[in-house]
The first five atom37 places (N, CA, C, CB, O) and aatype in JSON, in Angstrom:
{
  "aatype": [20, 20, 20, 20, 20, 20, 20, 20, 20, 20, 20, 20, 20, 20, 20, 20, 20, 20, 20, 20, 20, 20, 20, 20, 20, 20, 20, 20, 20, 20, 20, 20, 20, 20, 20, 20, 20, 20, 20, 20, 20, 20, 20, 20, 20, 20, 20, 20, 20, 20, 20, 20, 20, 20, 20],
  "atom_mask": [
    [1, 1, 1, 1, 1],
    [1, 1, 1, 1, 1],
    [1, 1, 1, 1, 1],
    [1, 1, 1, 1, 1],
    [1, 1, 1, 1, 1],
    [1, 1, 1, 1, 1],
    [1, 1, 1, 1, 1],
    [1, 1, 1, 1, 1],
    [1, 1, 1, 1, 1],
    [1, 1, 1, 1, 1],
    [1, 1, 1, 1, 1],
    [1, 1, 1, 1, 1],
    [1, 1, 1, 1, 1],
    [1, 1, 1, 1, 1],
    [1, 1, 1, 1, 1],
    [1, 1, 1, 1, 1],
    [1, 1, 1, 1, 1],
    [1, 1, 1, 1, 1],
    [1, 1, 1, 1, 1],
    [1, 1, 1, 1, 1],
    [1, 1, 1, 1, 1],
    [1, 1, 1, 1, 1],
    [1, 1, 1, 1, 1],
    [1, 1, 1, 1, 1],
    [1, 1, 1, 1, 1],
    [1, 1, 1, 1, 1],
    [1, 1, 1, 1, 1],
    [1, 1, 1, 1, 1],
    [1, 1, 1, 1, 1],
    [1, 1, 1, 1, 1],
    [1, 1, 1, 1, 1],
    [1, 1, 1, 1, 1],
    [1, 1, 1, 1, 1],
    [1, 1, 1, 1, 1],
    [1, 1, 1, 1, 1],
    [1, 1, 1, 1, 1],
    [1, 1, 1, 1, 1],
    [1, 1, 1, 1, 1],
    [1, 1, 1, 1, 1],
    [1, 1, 1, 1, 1],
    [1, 1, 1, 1, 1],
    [1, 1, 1, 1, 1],
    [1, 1, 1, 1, 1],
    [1, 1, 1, 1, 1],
    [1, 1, 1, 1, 1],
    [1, 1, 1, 1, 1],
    [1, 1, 1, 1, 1],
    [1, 1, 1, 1, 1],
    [1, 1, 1, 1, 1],
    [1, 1, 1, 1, 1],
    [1, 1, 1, 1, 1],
    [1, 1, 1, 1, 1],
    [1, 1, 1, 1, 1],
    [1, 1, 1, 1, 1],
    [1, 1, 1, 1, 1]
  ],
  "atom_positions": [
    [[-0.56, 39.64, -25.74], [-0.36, 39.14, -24.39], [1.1, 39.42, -24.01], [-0.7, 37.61, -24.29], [2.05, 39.05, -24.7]],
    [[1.21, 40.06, -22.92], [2.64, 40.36, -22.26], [3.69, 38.81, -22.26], [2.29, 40.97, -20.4], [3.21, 37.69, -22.43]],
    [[4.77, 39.01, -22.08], [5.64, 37.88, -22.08], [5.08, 37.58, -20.77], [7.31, 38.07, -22.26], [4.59, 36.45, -20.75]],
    [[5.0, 38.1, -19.88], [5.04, 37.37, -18.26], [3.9, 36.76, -18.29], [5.08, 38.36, -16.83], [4.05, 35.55, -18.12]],
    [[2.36, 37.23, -18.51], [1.79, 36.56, -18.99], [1.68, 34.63, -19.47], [1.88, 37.35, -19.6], [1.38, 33.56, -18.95]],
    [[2.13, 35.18, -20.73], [2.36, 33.84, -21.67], [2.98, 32.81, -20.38], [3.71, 34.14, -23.25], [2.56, 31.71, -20.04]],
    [[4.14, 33.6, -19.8], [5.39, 32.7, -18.84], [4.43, 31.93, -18.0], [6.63, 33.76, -17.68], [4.5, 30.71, -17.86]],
    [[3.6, 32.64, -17.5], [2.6, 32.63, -16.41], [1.64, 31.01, -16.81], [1.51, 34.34, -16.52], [1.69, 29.96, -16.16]],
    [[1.05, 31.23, -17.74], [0.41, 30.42, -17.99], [1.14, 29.16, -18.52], [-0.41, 30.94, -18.64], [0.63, 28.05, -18.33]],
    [[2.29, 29.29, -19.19], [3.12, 28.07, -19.71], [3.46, 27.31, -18.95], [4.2, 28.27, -20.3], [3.4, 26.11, -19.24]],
    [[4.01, 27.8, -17.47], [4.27, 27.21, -16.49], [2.75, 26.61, -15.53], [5.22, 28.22, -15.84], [2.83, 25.43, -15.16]],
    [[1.99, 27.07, -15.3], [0.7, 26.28, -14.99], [0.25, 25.41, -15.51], [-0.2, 26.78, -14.97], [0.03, 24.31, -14.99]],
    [[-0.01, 25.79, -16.9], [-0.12, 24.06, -18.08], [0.95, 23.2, -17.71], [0.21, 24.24, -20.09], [0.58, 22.04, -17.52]],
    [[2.36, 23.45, -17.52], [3.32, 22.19, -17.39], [3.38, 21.6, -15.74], [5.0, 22.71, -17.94], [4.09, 20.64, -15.42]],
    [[2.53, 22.33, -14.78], [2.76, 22.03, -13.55], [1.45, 21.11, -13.49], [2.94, 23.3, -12.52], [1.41, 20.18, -12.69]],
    [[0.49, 21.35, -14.26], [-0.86, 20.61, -14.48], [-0.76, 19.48, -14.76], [-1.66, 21.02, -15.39], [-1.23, 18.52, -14.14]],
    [[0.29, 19.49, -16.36], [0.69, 18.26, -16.98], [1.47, 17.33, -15.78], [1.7, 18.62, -18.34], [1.18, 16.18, -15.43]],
    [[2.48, 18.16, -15.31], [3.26, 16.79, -14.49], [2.42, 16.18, -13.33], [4.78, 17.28, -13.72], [2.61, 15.06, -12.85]],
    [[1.57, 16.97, -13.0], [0.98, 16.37, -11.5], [-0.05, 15.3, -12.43], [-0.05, 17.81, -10.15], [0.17, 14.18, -11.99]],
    [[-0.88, 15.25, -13.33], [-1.36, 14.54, -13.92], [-0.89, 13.36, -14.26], [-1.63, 15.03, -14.6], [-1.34, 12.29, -13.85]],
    [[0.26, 13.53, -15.22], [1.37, 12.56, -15.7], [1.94, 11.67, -14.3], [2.74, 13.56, -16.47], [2.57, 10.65, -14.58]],
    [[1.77, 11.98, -12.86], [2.72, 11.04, -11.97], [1.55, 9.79, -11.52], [3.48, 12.05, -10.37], [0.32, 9.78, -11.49]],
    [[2.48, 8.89, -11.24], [1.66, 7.52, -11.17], [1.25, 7.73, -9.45], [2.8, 5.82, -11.63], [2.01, 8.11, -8.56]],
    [[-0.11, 7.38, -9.35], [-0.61, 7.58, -7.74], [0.21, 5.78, -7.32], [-3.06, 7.78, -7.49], [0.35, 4.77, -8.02]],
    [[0.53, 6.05, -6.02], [1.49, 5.63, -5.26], [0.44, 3.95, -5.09], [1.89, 6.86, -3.72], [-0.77, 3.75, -5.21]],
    [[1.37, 3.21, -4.83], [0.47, 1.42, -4.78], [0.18, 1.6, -3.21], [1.76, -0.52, -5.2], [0.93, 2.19, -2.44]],
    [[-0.89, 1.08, -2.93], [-1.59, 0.71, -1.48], [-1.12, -0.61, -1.2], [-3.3, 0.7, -1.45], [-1.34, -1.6, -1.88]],
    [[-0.34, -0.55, 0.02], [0.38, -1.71, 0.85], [-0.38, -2.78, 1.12], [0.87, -1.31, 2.15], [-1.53, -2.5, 1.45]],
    [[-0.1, -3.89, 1.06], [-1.18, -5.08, 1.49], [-1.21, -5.75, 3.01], [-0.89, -6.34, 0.5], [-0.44, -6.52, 3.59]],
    [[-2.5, -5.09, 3.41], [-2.72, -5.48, 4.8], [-2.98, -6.44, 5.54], [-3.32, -5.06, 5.13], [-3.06, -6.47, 6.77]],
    [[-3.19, -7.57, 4.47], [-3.54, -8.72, 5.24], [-2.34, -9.33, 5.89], [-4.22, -9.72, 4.42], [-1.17, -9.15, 5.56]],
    [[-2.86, -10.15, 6.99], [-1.84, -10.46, 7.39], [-1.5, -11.9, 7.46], [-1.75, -9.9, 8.37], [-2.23, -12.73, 6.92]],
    [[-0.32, -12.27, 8.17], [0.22, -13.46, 7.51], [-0.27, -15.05, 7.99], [1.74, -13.31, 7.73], [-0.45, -15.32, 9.18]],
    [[-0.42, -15.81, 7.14], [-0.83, -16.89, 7.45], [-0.4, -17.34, 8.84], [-0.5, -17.67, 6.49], [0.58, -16.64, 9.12]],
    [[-0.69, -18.27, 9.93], [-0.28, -18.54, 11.36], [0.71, -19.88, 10.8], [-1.78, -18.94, 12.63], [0.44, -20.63, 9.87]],
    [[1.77, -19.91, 11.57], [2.61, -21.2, 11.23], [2.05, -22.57, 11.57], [3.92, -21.14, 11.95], [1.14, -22.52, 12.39]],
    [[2.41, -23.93, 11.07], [1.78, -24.59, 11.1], [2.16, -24.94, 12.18], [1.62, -25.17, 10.25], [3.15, -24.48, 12.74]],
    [[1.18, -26.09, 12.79], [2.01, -26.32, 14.12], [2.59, -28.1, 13.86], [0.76, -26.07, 15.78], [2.1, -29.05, 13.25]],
    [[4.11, -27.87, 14.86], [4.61, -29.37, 14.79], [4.07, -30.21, 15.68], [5.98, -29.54, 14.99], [3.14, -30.05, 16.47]],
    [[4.99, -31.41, 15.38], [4.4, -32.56, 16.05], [4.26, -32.56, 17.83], [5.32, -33.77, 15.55], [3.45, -33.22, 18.48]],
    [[5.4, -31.54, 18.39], [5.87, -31.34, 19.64], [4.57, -30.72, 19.46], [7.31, -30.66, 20.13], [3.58, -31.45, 19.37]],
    [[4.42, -29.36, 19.38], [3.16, -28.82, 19.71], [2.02, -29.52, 19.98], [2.83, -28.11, 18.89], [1.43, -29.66, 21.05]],
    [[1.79, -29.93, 18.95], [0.23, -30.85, 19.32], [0.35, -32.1, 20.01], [-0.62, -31.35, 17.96], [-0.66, -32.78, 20.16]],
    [[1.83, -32.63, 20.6], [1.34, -33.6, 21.82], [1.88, -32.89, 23.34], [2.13, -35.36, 21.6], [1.9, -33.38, 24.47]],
    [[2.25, -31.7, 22.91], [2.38, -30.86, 24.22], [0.41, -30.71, 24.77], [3.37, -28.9, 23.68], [-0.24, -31.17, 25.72]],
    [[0.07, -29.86, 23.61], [-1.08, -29.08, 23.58], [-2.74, -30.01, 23.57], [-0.82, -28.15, 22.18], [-3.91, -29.74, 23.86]],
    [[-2.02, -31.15, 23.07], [-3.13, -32.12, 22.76], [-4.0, -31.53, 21.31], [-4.21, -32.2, 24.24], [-5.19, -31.52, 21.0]],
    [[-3.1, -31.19, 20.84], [-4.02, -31.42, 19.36], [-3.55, -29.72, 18.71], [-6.36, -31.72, 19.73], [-2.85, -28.93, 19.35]],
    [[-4.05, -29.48, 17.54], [-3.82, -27.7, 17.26], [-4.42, -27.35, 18.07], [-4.26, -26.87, 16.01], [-5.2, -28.05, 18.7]],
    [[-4.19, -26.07, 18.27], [-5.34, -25.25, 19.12], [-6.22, -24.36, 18.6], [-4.82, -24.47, 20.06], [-5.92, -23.67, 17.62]],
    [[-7.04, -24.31, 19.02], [-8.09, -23.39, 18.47], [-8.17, -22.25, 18.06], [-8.8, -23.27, 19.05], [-7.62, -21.48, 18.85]],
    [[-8.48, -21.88, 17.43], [-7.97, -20.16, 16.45], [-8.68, -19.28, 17.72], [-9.07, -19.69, 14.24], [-9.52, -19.55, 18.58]],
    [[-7.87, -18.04, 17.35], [-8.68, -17.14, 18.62], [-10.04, -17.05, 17.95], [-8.0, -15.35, 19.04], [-10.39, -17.37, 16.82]],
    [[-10.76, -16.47, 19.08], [-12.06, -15.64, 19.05], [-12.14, -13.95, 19.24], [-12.87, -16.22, 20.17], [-12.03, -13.47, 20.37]],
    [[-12.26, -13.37, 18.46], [-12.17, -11.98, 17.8], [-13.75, -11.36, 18.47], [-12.05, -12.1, 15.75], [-14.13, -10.22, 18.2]]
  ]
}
């Protein structure tokens, strides 16, 4: 087998190895954030919590 060859392929096995070897990236967490609680002003402004939306 020619040197360029050999080169050829040495370098494909190690480009194989590293893409293999890298850690796949973490998936962000989408949920979202709890609603604040409500104070005492609020709920005698509002008369009580208010009702969660409707989606």
């Amino acid at each position: 087998m020619s040197p360029l060859t050999s080169l050829t392929l040495a370098g494909l096995l190690a480009l194989t190895l590293a893409a293999c070897a890298t850690a796949p990236a973490a998936t962000p967490d989408l949920t979202p954030p709890p609603p604040p609680p409500y104070d005492a002003k609020t709920q005698l402004e509002y008369g009580g919590a208010p009702r969660p939306p409707r989606y």
